[in-house]
VOPAGU-2260 file (C-alpha; in pm, 1 decimal, decimal comma):
REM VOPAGU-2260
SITE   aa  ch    i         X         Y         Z
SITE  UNK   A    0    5974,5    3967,8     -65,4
SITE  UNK   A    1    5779,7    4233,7     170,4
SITE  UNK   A    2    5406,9    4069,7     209,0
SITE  UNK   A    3    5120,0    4279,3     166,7
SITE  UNK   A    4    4910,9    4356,1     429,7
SITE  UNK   A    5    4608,9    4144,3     439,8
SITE  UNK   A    6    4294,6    4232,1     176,3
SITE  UNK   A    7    4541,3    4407,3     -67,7
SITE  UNK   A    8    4466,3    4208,3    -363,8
SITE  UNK   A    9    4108,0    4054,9    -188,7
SITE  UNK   A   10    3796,6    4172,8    -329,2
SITE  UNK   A   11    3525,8    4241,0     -68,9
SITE  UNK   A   12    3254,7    3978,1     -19,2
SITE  UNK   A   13    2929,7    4011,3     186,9
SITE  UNK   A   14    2924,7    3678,7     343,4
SITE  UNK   A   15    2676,3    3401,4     212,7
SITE  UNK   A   16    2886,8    3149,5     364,3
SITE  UNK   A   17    2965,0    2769,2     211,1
SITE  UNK   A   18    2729,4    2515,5     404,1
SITE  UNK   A   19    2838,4    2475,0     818,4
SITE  UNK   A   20    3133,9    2737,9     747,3
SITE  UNK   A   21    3354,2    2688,7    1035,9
SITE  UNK   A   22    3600,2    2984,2     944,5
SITE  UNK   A   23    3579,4    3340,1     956,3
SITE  UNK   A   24    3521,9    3453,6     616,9
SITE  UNK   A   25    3490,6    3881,8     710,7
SITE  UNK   A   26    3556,3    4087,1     390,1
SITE  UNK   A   27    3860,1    4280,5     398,9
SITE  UNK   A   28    3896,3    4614,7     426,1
SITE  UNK   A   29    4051,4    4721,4      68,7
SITE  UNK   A   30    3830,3    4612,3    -209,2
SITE  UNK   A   31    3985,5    4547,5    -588,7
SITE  UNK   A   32    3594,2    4546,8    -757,5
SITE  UNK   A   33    3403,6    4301,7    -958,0
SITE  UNK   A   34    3536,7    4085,9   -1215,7
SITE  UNK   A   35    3343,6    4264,1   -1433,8
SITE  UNK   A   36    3564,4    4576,9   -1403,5
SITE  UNK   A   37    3848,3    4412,1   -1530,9
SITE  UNK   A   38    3654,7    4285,2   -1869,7
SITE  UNK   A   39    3475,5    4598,1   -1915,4
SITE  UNK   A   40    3117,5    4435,8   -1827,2
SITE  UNK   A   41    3109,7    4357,7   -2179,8
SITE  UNK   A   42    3017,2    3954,8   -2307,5
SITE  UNK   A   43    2984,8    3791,4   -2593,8
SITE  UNK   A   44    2593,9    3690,4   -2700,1
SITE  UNK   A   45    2485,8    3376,9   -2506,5
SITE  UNK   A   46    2692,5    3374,2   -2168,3
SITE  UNK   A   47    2431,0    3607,1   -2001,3
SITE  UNK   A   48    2288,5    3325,0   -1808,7
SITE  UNK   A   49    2630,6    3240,2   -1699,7
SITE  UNK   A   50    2747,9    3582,6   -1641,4
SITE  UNK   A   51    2490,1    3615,2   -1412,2
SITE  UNK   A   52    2483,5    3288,2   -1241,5
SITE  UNK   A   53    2845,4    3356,1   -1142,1
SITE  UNK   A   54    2745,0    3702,3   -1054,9
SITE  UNK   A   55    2478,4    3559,9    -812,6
SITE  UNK   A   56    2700,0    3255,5    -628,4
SITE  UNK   A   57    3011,3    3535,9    -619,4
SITE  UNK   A   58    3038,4    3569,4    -239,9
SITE  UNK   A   59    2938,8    3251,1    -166,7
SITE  UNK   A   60    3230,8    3074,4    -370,2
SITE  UNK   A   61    3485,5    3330,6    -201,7
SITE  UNK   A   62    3338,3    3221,4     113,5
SITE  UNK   A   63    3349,6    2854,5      54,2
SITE  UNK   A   64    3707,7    2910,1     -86,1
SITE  UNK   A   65    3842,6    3049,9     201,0
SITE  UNK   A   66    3687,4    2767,5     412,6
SITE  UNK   A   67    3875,6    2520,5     188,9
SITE  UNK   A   68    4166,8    2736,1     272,5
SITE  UNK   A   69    4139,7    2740,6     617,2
SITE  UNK   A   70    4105,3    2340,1     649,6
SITE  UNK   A   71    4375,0    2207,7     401,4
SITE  UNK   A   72    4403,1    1825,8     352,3
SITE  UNK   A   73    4702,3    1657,4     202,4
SITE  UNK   A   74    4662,6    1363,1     -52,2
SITE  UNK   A   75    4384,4    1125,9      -4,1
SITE  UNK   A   76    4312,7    1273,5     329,9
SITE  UNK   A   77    4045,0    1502,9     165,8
SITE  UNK   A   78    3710,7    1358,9     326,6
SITE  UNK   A   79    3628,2    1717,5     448,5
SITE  UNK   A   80    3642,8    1921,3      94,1
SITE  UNK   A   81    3515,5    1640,8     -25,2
SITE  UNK   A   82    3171,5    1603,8     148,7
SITE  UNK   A   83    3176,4    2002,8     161,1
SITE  UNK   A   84    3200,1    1976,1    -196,6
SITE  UNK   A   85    2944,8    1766,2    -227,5
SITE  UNK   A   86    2703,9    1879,3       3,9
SITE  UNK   A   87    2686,2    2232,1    -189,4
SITE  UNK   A   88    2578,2    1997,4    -542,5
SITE  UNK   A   89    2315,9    1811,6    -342,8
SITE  UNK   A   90    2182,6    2182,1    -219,3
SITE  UNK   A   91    2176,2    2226,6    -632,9
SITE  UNK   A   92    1999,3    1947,5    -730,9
SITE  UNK   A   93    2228,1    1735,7    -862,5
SITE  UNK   A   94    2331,1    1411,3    -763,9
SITE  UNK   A   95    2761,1    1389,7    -704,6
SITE  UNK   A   96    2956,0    1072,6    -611,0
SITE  UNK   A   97    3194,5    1010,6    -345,4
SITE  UNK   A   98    3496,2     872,6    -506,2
SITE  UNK   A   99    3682,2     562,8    -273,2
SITE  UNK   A  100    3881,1     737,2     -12,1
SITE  UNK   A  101    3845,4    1082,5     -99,1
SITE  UNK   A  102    3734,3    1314,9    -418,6
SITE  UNK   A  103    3377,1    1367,8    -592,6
SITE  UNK   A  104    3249,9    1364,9    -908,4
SITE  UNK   A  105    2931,9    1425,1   -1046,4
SITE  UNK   A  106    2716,6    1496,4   -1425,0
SITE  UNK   A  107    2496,9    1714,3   -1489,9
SITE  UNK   A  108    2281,7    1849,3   -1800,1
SITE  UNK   A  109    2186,7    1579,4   -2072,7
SITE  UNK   A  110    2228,9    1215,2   -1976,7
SITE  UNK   A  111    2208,1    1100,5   -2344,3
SITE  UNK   A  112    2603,2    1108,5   -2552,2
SITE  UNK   A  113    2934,9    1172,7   -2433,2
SITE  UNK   A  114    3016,9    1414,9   -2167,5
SITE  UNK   A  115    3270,0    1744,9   -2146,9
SITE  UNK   A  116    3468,5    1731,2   -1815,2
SITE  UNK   A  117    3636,9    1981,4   -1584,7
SITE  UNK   A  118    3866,4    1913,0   -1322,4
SITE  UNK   A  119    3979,1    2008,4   -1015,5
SITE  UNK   A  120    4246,7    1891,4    -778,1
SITE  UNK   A  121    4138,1    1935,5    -417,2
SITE  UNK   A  122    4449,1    1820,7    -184,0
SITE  UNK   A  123    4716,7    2101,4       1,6
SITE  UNK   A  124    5039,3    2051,5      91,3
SITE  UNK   A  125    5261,2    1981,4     413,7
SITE  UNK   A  126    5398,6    2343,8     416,9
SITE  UNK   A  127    5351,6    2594,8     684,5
SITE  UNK   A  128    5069,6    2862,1     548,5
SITE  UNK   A  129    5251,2    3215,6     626,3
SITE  UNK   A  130    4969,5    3424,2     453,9
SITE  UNK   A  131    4901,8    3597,6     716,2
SITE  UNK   A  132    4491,7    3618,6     649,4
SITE  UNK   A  133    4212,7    3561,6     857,1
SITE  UNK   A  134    4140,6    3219,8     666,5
SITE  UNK   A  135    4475,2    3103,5     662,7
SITE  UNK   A  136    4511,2    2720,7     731,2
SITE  UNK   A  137    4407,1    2603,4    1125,4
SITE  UNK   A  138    4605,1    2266,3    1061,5
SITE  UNK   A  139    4996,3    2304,3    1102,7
SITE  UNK   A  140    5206,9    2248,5     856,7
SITE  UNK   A  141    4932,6    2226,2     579,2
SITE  UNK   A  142    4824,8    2510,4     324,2
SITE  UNK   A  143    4661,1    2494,5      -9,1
SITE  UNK   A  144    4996,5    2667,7    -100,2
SITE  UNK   A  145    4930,2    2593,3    -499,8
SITE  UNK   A  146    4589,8    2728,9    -521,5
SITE  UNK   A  147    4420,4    2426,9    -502,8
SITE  UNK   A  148    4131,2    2596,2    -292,1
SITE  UNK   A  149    4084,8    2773,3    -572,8
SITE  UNK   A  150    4047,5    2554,5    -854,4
SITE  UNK   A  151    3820,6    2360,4    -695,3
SITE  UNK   A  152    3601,3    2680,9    -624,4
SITE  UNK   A  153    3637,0    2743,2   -1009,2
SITE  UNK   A  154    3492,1    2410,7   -1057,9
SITE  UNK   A  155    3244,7    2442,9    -778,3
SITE  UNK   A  156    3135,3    2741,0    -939,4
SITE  UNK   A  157    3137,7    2645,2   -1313,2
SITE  UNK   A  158    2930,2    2333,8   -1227,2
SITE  UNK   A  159    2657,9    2531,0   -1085,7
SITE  UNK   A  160    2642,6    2785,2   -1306,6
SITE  UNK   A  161    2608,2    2496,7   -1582,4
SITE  UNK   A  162    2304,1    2375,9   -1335,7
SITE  UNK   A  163    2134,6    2653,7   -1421,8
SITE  UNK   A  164    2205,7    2680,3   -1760,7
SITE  UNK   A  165    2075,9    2288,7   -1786,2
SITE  UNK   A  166    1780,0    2404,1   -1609,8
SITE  UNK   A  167    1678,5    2651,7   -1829,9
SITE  UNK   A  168    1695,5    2392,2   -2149,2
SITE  UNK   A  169    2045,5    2584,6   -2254,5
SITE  UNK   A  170    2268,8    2304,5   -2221,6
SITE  UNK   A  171    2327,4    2080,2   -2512,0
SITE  UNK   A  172    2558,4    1830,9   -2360,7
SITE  UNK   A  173    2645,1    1666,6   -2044,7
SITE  UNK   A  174    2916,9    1802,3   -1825,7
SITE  UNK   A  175    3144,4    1586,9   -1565,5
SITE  UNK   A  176    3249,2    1770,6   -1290,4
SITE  UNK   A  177    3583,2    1612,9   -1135,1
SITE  UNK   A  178    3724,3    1689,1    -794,1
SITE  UNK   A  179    4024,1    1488,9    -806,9
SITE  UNK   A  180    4236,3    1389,6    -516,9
SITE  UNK   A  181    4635,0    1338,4    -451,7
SITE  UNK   A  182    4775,2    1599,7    -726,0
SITE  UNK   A  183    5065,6    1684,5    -542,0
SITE  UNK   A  184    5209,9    1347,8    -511,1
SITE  UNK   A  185    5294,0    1075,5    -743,5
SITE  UNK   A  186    5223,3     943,2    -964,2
SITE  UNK   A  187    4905,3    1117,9    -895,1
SITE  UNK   A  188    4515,7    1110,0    -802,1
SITE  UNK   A  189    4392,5    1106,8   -1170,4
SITE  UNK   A  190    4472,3     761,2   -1183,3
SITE  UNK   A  191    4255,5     674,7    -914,3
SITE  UNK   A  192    3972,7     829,5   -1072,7
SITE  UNK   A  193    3969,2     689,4   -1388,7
SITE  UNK   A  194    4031,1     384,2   -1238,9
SITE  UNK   A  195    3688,3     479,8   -1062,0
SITE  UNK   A  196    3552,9     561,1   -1353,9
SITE  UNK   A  197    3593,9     912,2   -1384,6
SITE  UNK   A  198    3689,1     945,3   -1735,9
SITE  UNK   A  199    3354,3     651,3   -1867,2
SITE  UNK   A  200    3174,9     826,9   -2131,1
SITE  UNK   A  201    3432,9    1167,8   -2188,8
SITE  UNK   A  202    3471,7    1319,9   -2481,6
SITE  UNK   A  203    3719,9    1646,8   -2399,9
SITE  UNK   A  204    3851,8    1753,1   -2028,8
SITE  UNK   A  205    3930,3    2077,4   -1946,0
SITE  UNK   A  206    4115,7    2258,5   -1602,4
SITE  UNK   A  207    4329,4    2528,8   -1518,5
SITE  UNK   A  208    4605,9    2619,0   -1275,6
SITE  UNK   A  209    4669,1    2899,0   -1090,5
SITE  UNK   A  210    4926,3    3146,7   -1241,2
SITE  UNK   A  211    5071,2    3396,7    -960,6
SITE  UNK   A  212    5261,4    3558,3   -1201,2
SITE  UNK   A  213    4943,8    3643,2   -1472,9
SITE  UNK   A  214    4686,5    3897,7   -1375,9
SITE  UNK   A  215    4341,4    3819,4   -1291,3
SITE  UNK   A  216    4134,1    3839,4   -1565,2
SITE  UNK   A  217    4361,0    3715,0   -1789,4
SITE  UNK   A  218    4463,9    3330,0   -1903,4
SITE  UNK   A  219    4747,6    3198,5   -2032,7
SITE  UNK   A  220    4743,3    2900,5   -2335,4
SITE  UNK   A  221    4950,4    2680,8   -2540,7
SITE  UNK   A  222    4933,5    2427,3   -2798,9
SITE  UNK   A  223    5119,8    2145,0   -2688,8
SITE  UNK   A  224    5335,1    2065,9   -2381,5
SITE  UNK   A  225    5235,1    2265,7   -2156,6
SITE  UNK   A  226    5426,2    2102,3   -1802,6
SITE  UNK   A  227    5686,3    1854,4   -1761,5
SITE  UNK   A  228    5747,2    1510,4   -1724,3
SITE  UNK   A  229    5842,7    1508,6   -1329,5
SITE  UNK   A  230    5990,9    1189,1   -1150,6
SITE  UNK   A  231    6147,7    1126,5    -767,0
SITE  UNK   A  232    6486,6     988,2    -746,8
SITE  UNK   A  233    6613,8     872,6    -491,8
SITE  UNK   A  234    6997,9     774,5    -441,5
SITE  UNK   A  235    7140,1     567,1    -131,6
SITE  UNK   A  236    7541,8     476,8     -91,3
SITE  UNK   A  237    7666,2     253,9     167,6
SITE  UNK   A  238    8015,1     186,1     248,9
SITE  UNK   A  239    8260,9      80,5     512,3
SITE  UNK   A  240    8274,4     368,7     765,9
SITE  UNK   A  241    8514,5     510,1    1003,7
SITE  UNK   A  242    8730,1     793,4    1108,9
SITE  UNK   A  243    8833,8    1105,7     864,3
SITE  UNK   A  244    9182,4    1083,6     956,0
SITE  UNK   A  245    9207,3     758,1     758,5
SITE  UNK   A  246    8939,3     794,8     482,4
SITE  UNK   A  247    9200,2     548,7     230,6
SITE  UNK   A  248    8999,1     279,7     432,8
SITE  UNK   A  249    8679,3     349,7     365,4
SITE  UNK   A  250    8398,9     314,3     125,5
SITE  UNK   A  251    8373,1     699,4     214,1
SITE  UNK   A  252    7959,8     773,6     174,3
SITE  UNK   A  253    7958,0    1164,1     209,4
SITE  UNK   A  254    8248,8    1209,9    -110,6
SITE  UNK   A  255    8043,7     984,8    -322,3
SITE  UNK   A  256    7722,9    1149,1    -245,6
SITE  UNK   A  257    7891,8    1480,6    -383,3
SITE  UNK   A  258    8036,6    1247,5    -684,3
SITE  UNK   A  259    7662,5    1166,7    -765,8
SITE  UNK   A  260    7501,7    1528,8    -680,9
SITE  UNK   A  261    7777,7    1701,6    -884,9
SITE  UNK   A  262    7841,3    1493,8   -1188,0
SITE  UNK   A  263    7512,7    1271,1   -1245,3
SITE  UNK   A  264    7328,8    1574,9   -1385,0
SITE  UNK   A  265    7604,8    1628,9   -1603,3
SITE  UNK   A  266    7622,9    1369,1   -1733,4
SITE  UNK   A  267    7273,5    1359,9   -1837,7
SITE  UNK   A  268    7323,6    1677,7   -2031,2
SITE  UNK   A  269    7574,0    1460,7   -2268,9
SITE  UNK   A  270    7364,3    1175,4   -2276,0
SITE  UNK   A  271    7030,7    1341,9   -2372,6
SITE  UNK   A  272    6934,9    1501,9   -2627,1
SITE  UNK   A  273    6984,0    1907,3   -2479,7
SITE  UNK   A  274    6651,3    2043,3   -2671,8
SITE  UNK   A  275    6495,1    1803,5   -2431,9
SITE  UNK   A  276    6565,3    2024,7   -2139,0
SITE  UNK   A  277    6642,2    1739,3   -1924,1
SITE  UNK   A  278    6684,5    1905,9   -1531,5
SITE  UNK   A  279    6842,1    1693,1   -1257,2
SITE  UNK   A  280    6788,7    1889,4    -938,7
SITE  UNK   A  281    6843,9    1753,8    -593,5
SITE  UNK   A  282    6587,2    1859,8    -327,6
SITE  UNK   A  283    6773,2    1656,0       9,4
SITE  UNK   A  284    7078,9    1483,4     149,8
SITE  UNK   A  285    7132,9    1321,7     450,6
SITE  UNK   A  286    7457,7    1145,1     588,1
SITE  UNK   A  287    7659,7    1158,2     887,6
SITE  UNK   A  288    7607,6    1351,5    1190,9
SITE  UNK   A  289    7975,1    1420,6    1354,4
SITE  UNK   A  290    8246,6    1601,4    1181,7
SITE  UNK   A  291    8528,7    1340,1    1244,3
SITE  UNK   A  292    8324,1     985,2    1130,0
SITE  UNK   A  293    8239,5     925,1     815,7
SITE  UNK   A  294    7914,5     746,4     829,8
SITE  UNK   A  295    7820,5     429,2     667,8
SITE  UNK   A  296    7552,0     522,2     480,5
SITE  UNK   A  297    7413,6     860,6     299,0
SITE  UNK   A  298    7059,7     920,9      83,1
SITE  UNK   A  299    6998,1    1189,9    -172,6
SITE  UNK   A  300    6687,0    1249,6    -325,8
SITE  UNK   A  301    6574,7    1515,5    -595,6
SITE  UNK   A  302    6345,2    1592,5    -903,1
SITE  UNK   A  303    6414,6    1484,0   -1294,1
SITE  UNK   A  304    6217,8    1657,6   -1534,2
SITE  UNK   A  305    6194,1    1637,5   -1925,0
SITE  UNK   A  306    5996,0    1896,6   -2155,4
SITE  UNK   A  307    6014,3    1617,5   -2373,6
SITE  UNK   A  308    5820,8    1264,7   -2366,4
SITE  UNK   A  309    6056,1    1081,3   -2590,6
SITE  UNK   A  310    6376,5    1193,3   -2354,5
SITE  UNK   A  311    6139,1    1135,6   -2067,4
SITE  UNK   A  312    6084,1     728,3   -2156,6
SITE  UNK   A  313    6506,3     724,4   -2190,8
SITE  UNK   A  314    6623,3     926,5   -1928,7
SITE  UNK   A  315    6569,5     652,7   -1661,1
SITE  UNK   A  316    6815,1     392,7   -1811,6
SITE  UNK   A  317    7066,6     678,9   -1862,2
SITE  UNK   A  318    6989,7     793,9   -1519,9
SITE  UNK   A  319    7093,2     451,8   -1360,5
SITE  UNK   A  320    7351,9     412,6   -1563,4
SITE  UNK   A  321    7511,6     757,4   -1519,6
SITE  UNK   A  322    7508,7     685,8   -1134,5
SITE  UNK   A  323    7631,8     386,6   -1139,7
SITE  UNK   A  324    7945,3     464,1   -1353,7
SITE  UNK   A  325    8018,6     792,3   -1183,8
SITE  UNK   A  326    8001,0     548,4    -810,0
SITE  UNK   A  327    8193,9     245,7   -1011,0
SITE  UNK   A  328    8582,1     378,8    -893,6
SITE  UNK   A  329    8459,9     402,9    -527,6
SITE  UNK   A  330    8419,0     141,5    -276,7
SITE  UNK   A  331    8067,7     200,5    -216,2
SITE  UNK   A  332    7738,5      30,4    -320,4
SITE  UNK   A  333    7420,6     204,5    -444,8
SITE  UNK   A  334    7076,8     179,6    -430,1
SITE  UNK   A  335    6849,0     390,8    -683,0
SITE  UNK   A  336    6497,3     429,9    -661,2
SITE  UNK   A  337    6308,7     601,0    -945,2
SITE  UNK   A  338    5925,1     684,3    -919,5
SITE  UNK   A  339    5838,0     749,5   -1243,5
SITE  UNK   A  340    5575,5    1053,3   -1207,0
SITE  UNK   A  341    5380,9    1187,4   -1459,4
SITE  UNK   A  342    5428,5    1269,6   -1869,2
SITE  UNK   A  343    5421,9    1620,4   -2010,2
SITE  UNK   A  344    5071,0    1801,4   -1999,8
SITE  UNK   A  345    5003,6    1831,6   -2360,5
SITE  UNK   A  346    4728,7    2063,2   -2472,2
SITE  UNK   A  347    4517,1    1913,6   -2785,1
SITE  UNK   A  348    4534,7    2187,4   -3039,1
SITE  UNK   A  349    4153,4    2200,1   -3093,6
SITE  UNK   A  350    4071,2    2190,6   -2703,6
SITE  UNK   A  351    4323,2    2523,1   -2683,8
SITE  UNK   A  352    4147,5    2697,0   -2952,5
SITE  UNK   A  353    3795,2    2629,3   -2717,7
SITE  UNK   A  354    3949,7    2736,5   -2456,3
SITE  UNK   A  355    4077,9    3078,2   -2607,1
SITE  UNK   A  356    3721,0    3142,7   -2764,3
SITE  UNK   A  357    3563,8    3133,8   -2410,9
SITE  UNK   A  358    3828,9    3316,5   -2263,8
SITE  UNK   A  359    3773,4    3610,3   -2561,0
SITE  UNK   A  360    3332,3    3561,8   -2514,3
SITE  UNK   A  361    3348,3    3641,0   -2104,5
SITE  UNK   A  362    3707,5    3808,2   -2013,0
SITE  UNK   A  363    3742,3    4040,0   -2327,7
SITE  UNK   A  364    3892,3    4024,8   -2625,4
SITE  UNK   A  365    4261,5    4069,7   -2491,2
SITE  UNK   A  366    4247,1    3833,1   -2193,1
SITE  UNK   A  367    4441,2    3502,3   -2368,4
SITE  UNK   A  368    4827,4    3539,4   -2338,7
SITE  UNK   A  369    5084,6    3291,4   -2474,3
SITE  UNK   A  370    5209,1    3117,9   -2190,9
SITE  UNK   A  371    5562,0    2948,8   -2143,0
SITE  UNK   A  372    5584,9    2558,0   -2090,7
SITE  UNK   A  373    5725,5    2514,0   -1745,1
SITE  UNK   A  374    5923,4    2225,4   -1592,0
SITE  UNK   A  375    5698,5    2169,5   -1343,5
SITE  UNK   A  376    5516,6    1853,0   -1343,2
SITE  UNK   A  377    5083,7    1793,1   -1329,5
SITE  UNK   A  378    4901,5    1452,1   -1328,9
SITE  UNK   A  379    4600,6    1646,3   -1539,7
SITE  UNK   A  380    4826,1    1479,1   -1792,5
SITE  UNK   A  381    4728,9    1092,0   -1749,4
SITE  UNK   A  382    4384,5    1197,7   -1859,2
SITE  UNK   A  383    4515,2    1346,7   -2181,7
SITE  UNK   A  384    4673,9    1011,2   -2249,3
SITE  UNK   A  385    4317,1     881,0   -2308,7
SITE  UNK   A  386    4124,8    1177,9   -2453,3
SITE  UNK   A  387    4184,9    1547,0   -2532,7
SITE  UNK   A  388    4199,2    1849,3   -2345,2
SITE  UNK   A  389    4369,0    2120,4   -2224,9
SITE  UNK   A  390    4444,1    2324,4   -1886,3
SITE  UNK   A  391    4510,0    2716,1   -1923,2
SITE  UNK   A  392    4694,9    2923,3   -1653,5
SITE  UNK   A  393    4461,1    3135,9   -1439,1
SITE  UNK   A  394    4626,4    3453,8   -1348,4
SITE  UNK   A  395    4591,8    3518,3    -987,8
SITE  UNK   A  396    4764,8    3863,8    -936,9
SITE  UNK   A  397    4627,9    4218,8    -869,3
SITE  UNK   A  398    4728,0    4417,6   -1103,7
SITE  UNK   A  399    5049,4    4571,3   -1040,1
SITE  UNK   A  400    5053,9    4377,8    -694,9
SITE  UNK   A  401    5279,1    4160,6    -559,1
SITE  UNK   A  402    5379,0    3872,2    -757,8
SITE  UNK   A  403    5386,7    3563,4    -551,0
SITE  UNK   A  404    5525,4    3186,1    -607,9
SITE  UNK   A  405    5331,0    2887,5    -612,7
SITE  UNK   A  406    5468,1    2564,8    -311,4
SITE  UNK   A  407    5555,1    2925,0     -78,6
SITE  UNK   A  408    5302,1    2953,1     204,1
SITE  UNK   A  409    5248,4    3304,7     172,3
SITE  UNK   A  410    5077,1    3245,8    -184,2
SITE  UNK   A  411    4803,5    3514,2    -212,8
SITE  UNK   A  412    4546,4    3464,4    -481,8
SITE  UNK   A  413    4345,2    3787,6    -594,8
SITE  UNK   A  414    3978,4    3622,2    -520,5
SITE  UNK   A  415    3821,6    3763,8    -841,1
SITE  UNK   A  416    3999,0    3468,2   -1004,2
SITE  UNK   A  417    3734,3    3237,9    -864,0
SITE  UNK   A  418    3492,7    3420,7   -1073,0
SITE  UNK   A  419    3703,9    3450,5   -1377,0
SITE  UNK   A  420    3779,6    3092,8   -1388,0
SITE  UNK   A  421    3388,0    2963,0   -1366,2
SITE  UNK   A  422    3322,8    3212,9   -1647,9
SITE  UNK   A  423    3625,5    3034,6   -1841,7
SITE  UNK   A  424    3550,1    2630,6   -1772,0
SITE  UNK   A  425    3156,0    2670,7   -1811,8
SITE  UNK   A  426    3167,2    2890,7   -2133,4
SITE  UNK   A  427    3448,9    2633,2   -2226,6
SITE  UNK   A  428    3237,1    2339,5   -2159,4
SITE  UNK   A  429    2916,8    2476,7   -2372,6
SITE  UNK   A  430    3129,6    2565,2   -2677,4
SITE  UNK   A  431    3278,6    2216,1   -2676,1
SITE  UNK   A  432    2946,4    2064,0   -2571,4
């Protein structure tokens, strides 16, 4: 895929930059216009004081976006977004907390009844950033190549915009704001905060993900599962080794490995039920390093995912088993490690329906889409485990641009997102308040 050239899909910002910016945050040359081009300028009664809010903090939140961008953290190394994070809420008026290690959360609005949450995870990943922008990530081999930079902008923004609003006597109900650490690995940072705490006094939680293949301006919803169950699995064989000219006298590692990468998934698509859409796919192997030896030992290591939580809580014992019967006529032994991950996101059906009403009151009437559950996994769903919510897909591309991938580290996110997602999470927050 050809990348485009840098501030294709960027709108122009004049730069209020996030507090000590340490990252060039120019506006690039080819602007895309205001959010407000895409909905028509039109709102529904009531989100004025939003509208405008977001209108106001605009370049500011593309600015402090891009600084995210620029100095990506990996799981529970975050102490830099983090005190940037919270740093901008103090400059509000509110009052955040620093979560153990890394992550901030912090209320606002009433202090009386249960609260409405929105989250944001806040942590990159160890891939190469090969955007190509002026922001792009000064630490090798990290980038906020899932958009995490901007969801936490989104929340950044929706929380202060909601400051206002409380200010003004316009906010019913308290609002949690979560920055949440460790998303990418598992079985994920959400756990750590409500083990902190984070979830004490929460009524309905609400976040969204970045959607490279949805325009900006619109979001995309569903009732129900949403993600996947996602799990690492890990496989190591061990046998006798020696040369390939005599491989009758060895456990022989490398042929079993291809036993298991070959026939384990299959397996699993005659053990489980198929509806479940059970995927087995392997990520790594490893074994050997000469072309005449075979080596004594081998690893491979891949992703299983279920759309389904009832095939989910089986598929491990059918997992082990499947291995260890497809391994059982060689003369090799096995290790298996499975990490069990995270359960299917699974969107409460009344928590969708407030999500779709904000998205109709400040992106226009035609900006909720039907979105497709995906097999890829998201800890947002251990807090749906102990109350309801729902995340919606942000779109993130220009409008007959490019359409990117999320984990790739040219991922390009049309900035006006930023906007569009504040708009949705605050307006979501009051209507559920």
């Amino acid at each position: 895929m050809k990348p485009r050239a840098a501030g294709d899909s960027l709108e122009s910002v004049s730069a209020e930059p996030a507090p000590q910016p340490t990252v060039n945050a120019a506006a690039p040359s080819t602007e895309v216009g205001a959010l407000a081009d895409l909905r028509g300028g039109q709102s529904a009664s009531g989100t004025e004081l939003l509208v405008e809010a977001l209108a106001e903090l605009r370049d500011e939140l593309v600015a402090i976006r891009r600084d995210i961008h620029a100095h990506p953290e990996v799981a529970r190394t975050e102490t830099r977004t983090s005190h940037l994070i919270a740093d901008r809420l103090r400059a509000a008026g509110l009052e955040p907390r620093l979560l153990p290690g890394s992550g901030v959360v912090c209320d606002l609005g009433p202090t009386t009844g249960p609260r409405v949450a929105l989250r944001a995870d806040i942590d990159a990943l160890p891939v190469a950033d090969t955007c190509g922008l002026p922001w792009s990530s000064t630490t090798k081999n990290v980038a906020h190549a899932c958009g995490h930079d901007a969801h936490t902008t989104v929340v950044l923004g929706a929380g202060l915009a909601l400051a206002r609003l409380a200010e003004a006597g316009q906010l019913t109900s308290g609002v949690r704001l979560i920055f949440q650490p460790a998303e990418e690995v598992q079985p994920g940072g959400s756990l750590d905060v409500m083990a902190a705490g984070g979830l004490d006094g929460v009524k309905r939680i609400f976040a969204v993900h970045c959607d490279p293949k949805v325009d900006v301006g619109q979001v995309g919803t569903r009732i129900g599962p949403i993600t996947s169950a996602s799990d690492e699995v890990q496989v190591t064989v061990t046998g006798h080794g020696g040369h390939t000219s005599r491989p009758h006298l060895t456990g022989d590692v490398v042929f079993a490995l291809g036993q298991v990468i070959t026939q384990v998934p299959a397996v699993l698509g005659r053990r489980l039920d198929p509806r479940s859409g059970v995927n087995l796919t392997w990520g790594a192997v490893h074994a050997g390093a000469a072309h005449n030896a075979i080596p004594s030992s081998g690893v491979v290591k891949g992703t299983l995912r279920c759309l389904d939580v009832r095939a989910w809580e089986k598929a491990s014992e059918v997992f082990h088993a499947a291995v260890e019967q497809v391994l059982a006529p060689l003369d090799v032994e096995v290790e298996i490690v499975h990490h069990r991950g995270v359960p299917p996101v699974e969107n409460d059906e009344r928590s969708t329906t407030l999500l779709e009403a904000a998205a109709r009151d400040v992106l226009g009437a035609d900006s909720v889409l039907l979105t497709e559950q995906s097999l890829g996994g998201e800890d947002f769903a251990w807090y749906l485990t102990k109350v309801p919510g729902a995340m919606a897909r942000l779109g993130t591309r220009t409008p007959g641009g490019v359409t990117y991938d999320i984990h790739q580290g040219d991922l390009r996110v049309d900035e006006r997102a930023i906007e569009a997602g504040a708009l949705l999470l605050a307006r979501a927050a009051v209507l559920a308040g």
